[in-house]
KOLGU-859884 format. One record per residue: residue number from 0; residue in one letter; x, y, z of N, C-alpha, C in turn. Coordinates in pm, 1 decimal, always signed. Layout:
<recs>
    i  aa       n_x       n_y       n_z      ca_x      ca_y      ca_z       c_x       c_y       c_z
  NUM   A         X         Y         Z         X         Y         Z         X         Y         Z
...
</recs>
This chain:
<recs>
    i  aa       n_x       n_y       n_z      ca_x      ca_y      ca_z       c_x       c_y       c_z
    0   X  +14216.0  +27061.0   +8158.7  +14125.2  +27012.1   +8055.5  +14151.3  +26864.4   +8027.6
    1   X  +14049.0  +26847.7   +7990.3  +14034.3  +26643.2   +7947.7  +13979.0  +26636.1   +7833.7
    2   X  +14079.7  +26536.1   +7731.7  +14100.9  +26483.8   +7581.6  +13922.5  +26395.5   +7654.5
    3   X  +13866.9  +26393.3   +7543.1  +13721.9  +26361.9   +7528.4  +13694.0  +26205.0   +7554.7
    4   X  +13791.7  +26131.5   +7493.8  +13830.5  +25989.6   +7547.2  +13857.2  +25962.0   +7699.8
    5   X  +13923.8  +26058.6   +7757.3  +14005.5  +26033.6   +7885.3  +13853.2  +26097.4   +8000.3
    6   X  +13802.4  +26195.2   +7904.8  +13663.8  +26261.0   +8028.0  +13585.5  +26126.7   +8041.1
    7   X  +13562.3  +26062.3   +7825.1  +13423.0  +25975.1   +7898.1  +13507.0  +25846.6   +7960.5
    8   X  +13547.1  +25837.0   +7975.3  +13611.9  +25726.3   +8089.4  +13581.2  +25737.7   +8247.4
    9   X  +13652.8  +25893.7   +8254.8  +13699.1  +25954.4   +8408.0  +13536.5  +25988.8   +8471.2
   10   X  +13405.7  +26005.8   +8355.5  +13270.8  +26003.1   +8373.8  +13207.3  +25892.4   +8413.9
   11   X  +13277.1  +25765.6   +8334.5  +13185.4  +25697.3   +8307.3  +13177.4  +25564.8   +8460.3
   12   X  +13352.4  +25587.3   +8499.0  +13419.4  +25537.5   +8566.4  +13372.7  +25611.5   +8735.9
   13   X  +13339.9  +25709.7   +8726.6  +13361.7  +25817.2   +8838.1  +13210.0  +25767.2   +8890.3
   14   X  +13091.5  +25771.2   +8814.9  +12956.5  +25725.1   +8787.6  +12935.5  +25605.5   +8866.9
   15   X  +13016.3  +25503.7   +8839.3  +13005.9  +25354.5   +8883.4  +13087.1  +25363.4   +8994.4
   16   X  +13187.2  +25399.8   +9051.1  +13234.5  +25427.2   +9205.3  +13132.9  +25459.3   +9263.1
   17   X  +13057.7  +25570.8   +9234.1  +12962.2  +25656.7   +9342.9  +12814.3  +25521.9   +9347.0
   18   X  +12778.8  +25469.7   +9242.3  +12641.6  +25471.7   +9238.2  +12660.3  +25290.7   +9283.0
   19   X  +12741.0  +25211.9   +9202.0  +12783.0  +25103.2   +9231.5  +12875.0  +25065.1   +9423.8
   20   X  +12955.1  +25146.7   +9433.2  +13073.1  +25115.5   +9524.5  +13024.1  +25204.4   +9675.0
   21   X  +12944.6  +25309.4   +9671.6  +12930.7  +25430.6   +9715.4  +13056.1  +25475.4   +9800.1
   22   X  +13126.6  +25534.1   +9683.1  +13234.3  +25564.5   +9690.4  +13251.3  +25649.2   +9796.2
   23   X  +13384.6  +25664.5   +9913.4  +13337.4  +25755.8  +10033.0  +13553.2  +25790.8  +10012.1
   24   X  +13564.0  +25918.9  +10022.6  +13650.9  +25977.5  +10026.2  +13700.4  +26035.4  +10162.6
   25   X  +13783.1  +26025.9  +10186.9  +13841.6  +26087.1  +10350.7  +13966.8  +26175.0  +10295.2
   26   X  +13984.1  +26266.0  +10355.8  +14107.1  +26342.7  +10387.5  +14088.6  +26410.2  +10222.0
   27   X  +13987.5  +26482.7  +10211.4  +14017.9  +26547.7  +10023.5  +14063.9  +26721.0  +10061.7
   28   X  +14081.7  +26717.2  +10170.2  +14174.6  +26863.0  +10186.9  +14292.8  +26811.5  +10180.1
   29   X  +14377.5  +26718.8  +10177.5  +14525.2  +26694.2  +10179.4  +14564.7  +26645.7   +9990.1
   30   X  +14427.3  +26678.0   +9919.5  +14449.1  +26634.4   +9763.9  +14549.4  +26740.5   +9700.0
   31   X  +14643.1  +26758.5   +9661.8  +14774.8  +26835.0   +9570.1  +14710.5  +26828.8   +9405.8
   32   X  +14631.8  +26941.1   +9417.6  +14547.9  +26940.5   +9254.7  +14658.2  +27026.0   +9168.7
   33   X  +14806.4  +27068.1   +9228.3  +14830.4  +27192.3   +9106.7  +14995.6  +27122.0   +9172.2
   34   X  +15032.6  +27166.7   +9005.5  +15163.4  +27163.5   +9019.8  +15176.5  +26988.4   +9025.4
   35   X  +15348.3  +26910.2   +8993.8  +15421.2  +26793.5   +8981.3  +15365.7  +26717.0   +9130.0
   36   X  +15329.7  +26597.6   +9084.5  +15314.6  +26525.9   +9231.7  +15310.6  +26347.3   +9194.9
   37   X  +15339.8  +26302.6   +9246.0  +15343.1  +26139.5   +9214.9  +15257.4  +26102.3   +9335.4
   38   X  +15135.4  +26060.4   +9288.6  +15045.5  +26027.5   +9377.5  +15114.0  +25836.1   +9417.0
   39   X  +15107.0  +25810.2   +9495.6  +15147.3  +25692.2   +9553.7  +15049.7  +25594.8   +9671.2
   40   X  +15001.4  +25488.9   +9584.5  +14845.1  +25383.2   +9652.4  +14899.6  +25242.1   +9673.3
   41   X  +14796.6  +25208.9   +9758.4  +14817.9  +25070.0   +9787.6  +14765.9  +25008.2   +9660.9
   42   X  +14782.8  +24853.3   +9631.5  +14708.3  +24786.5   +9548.1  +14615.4  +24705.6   +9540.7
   43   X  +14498.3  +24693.4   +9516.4  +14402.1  +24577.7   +9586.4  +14351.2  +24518.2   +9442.1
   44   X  +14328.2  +24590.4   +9387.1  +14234.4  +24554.0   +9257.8  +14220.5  +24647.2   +9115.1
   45   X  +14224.6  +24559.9   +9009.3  +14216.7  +24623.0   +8873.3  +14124.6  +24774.0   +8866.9
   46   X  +14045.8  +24778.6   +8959.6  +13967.5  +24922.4   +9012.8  +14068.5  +24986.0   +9003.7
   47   X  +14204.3  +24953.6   +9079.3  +14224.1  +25077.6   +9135.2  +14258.6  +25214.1   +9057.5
   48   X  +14335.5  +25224.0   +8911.8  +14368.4  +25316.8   +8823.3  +14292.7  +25416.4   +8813.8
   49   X  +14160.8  +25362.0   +8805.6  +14067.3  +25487.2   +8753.8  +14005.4  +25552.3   +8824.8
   50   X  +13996.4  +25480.5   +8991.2  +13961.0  +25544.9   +9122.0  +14023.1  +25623.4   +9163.5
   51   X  +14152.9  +25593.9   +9183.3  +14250.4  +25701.2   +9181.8  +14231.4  +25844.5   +9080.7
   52   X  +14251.1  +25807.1   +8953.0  +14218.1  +25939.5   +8833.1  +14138.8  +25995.6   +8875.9
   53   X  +14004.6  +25946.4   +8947.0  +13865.2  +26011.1   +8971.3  +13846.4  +26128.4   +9089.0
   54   X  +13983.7  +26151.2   +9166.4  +14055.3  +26207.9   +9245.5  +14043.6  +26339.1   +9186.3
   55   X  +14088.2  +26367.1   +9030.2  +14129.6  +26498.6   +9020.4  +14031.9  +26533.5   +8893.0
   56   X  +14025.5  +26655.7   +8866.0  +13978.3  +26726.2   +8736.8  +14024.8  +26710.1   +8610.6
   57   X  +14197.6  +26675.4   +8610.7  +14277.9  +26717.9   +8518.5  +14356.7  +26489.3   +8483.6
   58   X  +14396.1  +26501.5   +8389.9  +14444.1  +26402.4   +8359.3  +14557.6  +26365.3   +8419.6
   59   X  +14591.4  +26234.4   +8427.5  +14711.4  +26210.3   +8509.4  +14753.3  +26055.9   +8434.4
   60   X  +14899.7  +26000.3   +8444.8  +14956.7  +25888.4   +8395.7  +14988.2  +25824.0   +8489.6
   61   X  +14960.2  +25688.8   +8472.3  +14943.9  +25543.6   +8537.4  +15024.7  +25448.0   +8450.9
   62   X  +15098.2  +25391.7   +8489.7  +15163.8  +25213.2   +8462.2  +15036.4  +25101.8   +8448.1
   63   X  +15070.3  +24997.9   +8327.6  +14947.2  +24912.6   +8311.8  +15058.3  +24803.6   +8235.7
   64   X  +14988.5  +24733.2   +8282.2  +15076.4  +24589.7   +8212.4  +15090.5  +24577.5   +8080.6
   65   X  +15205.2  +24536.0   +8064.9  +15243.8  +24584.1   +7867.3  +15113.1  +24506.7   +7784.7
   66   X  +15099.7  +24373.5   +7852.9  +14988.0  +24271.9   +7799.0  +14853.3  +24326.0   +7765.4
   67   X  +14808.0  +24390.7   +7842.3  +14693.3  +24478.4   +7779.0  +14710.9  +24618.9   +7630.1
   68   X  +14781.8  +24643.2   +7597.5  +14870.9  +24686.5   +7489.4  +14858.5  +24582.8   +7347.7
   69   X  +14699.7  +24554.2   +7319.6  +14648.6  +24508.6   +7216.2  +14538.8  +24506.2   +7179.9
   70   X  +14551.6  +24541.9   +7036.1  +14392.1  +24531.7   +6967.0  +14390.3  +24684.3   +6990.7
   71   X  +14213.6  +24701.4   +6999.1  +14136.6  +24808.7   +7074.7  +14234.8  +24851.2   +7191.9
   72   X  +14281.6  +24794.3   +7300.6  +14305.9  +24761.3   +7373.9  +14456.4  +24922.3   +7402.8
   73   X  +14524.5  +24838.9   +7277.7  +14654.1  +24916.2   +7253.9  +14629.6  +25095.1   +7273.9
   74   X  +14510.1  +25145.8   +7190.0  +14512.2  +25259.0   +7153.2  +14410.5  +25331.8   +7253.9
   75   X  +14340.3  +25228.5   +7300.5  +14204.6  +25273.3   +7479.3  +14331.8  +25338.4   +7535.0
   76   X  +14417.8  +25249.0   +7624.6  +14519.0  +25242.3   +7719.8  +14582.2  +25361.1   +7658.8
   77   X  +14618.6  +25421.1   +7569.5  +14711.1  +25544.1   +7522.1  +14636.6  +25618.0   +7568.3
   78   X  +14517.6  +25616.2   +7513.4  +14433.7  +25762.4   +7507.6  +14414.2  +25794.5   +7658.1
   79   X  +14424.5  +25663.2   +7760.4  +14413.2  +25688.6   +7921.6  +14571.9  +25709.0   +8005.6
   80   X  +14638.1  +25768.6   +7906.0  +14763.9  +25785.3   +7911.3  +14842.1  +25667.7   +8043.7
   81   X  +14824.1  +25573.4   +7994.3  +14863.2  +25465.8   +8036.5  +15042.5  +25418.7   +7998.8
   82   X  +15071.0  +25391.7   +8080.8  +15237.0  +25352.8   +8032.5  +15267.3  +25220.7   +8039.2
   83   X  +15354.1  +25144.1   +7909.6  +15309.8  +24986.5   +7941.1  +15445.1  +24960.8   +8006.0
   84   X  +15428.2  +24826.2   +8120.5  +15535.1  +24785.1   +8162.4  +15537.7  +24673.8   +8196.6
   85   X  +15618.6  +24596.0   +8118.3  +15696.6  +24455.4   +8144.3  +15695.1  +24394.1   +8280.4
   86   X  +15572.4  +24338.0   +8349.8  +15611.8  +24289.9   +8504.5  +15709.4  +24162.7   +8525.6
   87   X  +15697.0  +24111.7   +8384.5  +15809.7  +23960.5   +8381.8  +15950.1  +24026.5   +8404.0
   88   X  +15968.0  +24087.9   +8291.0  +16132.2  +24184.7   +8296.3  +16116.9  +24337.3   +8294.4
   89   X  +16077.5  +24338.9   +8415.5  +16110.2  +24471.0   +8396.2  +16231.7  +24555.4   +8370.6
   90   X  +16237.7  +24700.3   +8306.8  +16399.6  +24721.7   +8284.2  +16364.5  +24939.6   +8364.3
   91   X  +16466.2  +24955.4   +8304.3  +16463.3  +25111.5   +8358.2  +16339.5  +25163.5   +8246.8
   92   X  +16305.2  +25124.4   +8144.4  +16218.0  +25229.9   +8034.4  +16097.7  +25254.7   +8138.9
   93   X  +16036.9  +25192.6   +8186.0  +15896.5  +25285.5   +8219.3  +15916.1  +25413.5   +8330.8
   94   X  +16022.7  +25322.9   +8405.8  +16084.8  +25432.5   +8489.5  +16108.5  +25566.5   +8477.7
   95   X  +16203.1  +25578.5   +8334.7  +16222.6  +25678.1   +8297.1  +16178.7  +25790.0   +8241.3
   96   X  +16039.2  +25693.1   +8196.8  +15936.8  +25759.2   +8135.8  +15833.6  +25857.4   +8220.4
   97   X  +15829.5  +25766.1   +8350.5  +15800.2  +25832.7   +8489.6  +15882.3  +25963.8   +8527.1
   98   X  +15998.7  +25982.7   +8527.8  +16067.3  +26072.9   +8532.9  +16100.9  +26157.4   +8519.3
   99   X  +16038.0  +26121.0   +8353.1  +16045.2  +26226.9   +8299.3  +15896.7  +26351.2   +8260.2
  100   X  +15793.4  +26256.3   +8265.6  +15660.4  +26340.0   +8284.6  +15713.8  +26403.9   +8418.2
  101   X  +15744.3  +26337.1   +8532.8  +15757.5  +26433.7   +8642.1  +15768.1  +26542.9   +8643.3
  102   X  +15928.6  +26541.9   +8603.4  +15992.9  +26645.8   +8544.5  +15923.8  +26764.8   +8504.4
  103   X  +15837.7  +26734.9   +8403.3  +15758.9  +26816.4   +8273.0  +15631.5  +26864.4   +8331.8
  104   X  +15612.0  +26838.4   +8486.4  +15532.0  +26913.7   +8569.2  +15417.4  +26814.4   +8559.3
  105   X  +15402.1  +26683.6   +8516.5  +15301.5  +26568.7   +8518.3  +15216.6  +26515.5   +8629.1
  106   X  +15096.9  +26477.2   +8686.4  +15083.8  +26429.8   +8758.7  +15085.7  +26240.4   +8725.9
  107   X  +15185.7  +26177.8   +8788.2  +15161.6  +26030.4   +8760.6  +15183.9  +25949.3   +8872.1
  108   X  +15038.5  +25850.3   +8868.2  +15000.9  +25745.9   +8980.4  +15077.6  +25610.2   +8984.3
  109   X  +15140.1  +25582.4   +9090.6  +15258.7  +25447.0   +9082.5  +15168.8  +25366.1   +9226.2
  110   X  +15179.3  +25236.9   +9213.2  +15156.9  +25134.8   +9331.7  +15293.0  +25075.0   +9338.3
  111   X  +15374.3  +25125.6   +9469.0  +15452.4  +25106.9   +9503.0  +15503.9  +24904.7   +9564.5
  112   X  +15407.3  +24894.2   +9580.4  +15404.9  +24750.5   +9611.0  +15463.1  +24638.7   +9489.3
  113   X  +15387.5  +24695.0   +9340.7  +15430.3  +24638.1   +9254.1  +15358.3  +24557.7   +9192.4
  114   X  +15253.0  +24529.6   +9276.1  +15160.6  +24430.4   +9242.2  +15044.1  +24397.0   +9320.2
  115   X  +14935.6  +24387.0   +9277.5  +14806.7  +24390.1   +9349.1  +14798.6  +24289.1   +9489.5
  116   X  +14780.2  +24327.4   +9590.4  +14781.0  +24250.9   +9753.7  +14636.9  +24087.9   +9736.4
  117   X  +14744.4  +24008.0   +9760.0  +14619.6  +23893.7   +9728.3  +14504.0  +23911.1   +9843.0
  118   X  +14564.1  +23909.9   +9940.9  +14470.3  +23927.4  +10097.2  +14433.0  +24043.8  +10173.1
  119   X  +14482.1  +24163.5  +10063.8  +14464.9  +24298.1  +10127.2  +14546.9  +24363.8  +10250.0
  120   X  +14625.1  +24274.3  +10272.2  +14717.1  +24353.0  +10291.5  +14867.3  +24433.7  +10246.2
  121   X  +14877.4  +24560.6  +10337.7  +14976.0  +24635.8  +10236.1  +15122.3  +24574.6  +10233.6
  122   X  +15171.6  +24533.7  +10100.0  +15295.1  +24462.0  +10083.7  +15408.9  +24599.9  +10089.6
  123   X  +15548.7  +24554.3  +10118.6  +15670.4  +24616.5  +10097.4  +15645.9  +24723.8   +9968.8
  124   X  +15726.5  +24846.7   +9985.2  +15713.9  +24896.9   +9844.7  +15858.2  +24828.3   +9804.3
  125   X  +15885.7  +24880.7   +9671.9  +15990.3  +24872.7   +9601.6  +16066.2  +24955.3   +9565.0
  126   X  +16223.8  +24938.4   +9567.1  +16261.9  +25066.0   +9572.3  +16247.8  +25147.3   +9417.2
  127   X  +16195.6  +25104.8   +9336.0  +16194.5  +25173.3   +9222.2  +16107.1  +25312.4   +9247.5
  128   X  +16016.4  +25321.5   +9352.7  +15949.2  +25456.5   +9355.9  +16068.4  +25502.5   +9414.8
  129   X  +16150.9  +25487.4   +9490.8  +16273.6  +25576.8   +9606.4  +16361.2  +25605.7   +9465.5
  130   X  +16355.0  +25583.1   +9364.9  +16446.9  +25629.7   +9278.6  +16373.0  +25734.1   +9206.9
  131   X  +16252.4  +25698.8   +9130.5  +16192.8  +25800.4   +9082.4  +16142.2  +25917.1   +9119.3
  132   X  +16125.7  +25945.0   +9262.5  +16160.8  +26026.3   +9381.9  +16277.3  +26101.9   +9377.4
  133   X  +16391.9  +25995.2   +9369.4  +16483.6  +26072.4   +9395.3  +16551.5  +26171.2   +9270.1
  134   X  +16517.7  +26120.1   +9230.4  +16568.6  +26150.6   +9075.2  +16456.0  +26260.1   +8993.1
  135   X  +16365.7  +26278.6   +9030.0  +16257.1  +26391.8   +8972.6  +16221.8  +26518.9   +9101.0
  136   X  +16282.0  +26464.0   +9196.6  +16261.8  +26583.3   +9315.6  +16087.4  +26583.3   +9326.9
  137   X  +15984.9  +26523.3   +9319.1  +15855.0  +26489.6   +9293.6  +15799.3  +26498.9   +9459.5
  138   X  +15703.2  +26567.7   +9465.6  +15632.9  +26542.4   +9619.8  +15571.8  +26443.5   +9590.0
  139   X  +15520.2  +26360.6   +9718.4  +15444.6  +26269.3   +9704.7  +15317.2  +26295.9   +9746.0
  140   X  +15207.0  +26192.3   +9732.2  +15073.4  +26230.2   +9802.1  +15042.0  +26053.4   +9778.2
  141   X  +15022.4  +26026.3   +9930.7  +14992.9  +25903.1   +9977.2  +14856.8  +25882.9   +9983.7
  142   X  +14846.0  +25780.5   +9936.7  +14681.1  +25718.7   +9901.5  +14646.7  +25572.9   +9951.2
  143   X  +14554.3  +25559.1  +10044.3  +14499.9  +25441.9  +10076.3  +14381.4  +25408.0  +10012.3
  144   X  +14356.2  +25273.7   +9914.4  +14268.9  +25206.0   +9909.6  +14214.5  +25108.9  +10038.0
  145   X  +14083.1  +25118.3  +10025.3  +14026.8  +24973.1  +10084.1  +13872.4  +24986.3  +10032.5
  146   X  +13829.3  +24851.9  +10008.3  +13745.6  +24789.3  +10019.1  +13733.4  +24718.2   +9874.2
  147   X  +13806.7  +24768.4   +9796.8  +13814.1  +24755.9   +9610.8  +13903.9  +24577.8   +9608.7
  148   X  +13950.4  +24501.8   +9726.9  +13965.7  +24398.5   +9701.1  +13825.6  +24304.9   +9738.1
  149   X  +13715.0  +24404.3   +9800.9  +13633.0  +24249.8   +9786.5  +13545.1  +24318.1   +9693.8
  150   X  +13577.0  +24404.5   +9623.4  +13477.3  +24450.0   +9521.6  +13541.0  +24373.6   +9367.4
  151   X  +13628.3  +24361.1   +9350.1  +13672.2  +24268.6   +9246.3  +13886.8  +24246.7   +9313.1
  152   X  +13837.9  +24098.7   +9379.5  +13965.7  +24072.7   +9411.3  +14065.4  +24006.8   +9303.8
  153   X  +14179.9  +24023.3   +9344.1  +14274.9  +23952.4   +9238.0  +14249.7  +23823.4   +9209.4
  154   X  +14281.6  +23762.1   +9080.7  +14261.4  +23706.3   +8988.1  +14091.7  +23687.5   +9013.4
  155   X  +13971.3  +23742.3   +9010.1  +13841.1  +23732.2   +8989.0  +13778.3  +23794.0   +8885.9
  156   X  +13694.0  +23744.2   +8807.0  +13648.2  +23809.6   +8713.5  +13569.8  +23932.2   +8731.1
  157   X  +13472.1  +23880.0   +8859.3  +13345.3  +23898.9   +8894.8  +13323.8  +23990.8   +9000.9
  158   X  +13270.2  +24129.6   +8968.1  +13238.0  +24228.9   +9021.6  +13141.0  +24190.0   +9151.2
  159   X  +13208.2  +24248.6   +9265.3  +13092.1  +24247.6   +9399.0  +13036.0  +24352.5   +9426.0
  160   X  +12930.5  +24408.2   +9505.8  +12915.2  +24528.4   +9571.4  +12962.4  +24499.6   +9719.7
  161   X  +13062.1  +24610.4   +9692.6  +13169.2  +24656.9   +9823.0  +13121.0  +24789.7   +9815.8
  162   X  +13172.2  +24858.8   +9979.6  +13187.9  +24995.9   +9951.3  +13330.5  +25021.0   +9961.8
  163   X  +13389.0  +25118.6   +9901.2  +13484.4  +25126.8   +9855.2  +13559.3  +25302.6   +9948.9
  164   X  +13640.5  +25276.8   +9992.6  +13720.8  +25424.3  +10078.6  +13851.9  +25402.8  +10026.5
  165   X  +13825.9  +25571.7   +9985.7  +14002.4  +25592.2   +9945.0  +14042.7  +25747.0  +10079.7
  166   X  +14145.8  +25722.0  +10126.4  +14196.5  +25802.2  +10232.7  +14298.7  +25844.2  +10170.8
  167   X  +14320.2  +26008.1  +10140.6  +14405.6  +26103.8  +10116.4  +14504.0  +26124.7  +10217.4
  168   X  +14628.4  +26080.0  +10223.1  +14680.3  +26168.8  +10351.2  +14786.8  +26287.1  +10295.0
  169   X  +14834.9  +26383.0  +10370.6  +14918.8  +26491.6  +10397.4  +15040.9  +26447.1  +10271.8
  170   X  +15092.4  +26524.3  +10206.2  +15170.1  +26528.1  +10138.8  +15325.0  +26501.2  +10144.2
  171   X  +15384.6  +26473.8  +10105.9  +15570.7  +26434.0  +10190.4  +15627.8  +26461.4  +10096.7
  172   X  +15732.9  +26588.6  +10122.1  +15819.3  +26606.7  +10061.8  +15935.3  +26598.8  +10106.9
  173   X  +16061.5  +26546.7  +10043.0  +16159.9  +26437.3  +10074.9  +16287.0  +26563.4  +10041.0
  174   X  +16364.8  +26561.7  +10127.4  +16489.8  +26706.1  +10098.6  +16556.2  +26614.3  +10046.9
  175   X  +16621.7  +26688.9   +9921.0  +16723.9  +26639.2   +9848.5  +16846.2  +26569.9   +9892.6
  176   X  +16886.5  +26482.1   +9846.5  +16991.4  +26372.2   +9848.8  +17059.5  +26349.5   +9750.3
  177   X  +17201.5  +26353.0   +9763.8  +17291.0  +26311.2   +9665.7  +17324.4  +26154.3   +9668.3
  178   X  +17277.5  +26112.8   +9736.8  +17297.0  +25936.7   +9770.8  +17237.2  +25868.0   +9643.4
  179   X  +17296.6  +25801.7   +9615.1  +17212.4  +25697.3   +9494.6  +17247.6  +25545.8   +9495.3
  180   X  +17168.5  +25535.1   +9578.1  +17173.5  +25366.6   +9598.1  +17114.9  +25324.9   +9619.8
  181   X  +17065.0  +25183.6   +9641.2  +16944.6  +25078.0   +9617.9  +16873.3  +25135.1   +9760.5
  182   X  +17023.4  +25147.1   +9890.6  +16923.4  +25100.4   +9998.0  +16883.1  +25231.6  +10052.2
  183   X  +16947.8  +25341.7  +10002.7  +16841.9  +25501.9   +9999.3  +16740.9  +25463.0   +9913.4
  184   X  +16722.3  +25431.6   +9821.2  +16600.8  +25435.6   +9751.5  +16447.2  +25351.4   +9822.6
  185   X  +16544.5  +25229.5   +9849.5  +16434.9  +25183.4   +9971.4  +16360.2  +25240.8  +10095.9
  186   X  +16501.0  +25306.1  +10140.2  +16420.0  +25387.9  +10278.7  +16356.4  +25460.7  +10247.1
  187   X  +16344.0  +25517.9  +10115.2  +16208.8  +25622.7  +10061.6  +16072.8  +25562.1  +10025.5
  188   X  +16097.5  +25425.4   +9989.4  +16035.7  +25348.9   +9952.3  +15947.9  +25294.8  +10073.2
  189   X  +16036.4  +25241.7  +10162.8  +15964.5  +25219.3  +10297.8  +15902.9  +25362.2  +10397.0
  190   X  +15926.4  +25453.5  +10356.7  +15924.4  +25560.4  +10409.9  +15749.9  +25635.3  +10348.6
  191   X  +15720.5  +25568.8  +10211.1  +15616.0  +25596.2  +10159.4  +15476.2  +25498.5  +10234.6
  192   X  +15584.2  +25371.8  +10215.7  +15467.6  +25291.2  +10261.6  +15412.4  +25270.9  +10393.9
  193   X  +15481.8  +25352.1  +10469.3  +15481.8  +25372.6  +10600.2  +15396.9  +25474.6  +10653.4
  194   X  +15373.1  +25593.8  +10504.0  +15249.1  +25690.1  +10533.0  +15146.9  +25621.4  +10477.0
  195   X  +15117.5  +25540.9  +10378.1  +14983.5  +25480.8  +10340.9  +14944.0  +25390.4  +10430.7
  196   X  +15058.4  +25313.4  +10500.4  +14961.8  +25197.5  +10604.5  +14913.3  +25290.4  +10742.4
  197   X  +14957.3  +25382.2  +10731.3  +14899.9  +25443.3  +10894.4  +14792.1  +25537.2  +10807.9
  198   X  +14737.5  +25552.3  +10674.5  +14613.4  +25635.9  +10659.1  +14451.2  +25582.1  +10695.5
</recs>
């Protein structure tokens, strides 16, 4: 079920992919609709949050820059269960916060890159997903964007008509590890981004 705020969004949003973007989906038999999953996308454009959401029936939590966390602004972003995070300093809190919805059987969407691709192509992840991985036991489900950077590219105000493909691939689940270190966390990290660039 969907809080009435979060439907007319996921409506209103879902509406303008299809009719604006003509939104074209690949691989929606490999979508993980039930049960804990950390969906994991490339980054191209401020699109991408809600394209992603538009994926499933049920609500799901996303990271958004603490800076939007005002005004109107502050209490929109809650109700789209949005999590704010510090890209200047980042620290462990959003992380953990990730972790812990996991945990609690959550579905929540991370761009492993860190930051939106100026030229569209897919950047390094970071190892902060190889931790939150490791640390929530979380399957993943790898997600490719494309076409949402020439539909509104980074730093542009101004909406284009693009068509827009998001590619679902196969799910990865990662056998447990007692290792906890930067450069395990990376190889999970690189290990993710390694299923989204071949989708």
């Amino acid at each position: 079920m969907m809080r009435w705020i979060y439907w007319l969004g996921w409506m209103s949003f879902g509406a303008a992919y299809r009719s604006i973007f003509g939104l074209r989906i690949v691989g929606a038999e490999n979508l993980v609709t039930d049960g804990t999953v950390l969906v994991a996308s490339n980054h191209q454009s401020f699109l991408d949050p809600p394209l992603i959401g538009n994926l499933y029936q049920t609500e799901m939590y996303f990271l958004a820059r603490k800076t939007l966390f005002v005004g109107f602004g502050k209490w929109l972003y809650k109700q789209w269960n949005a999590i704010p995070v510090d890209q200047d300093r980042p620290d462990m809190a959003s992380l953990k916060t990730i972790i812990k919805l996991l945990q609690q059987g959550q579905r929540v969407l991370v761009f492993p890159e860190g930051e939106r691709s100026e030229n569209g192509k897919i950047l390094p992840g970071q190892p902060g997903i190889g931790l939150i991985v490791a640390k929530s036991g979380a399957r993943v489900q790898p997600v490719r964007i494309s076409g949402a950077r020439e539909a509104l590219p980074r730093g542009s105000g101004r909406i284009k008509f693009a068509r827009i493909t998001v590619t679902i691939g196969p799910v990865i689940d990662f056998a447990a590890d007692d290792t906890k270190s930067k450069d395990a966390y990376q190889k999970i990290a690189d290990r993710i981004m390694s299923e989204i660039s071949a989708l």
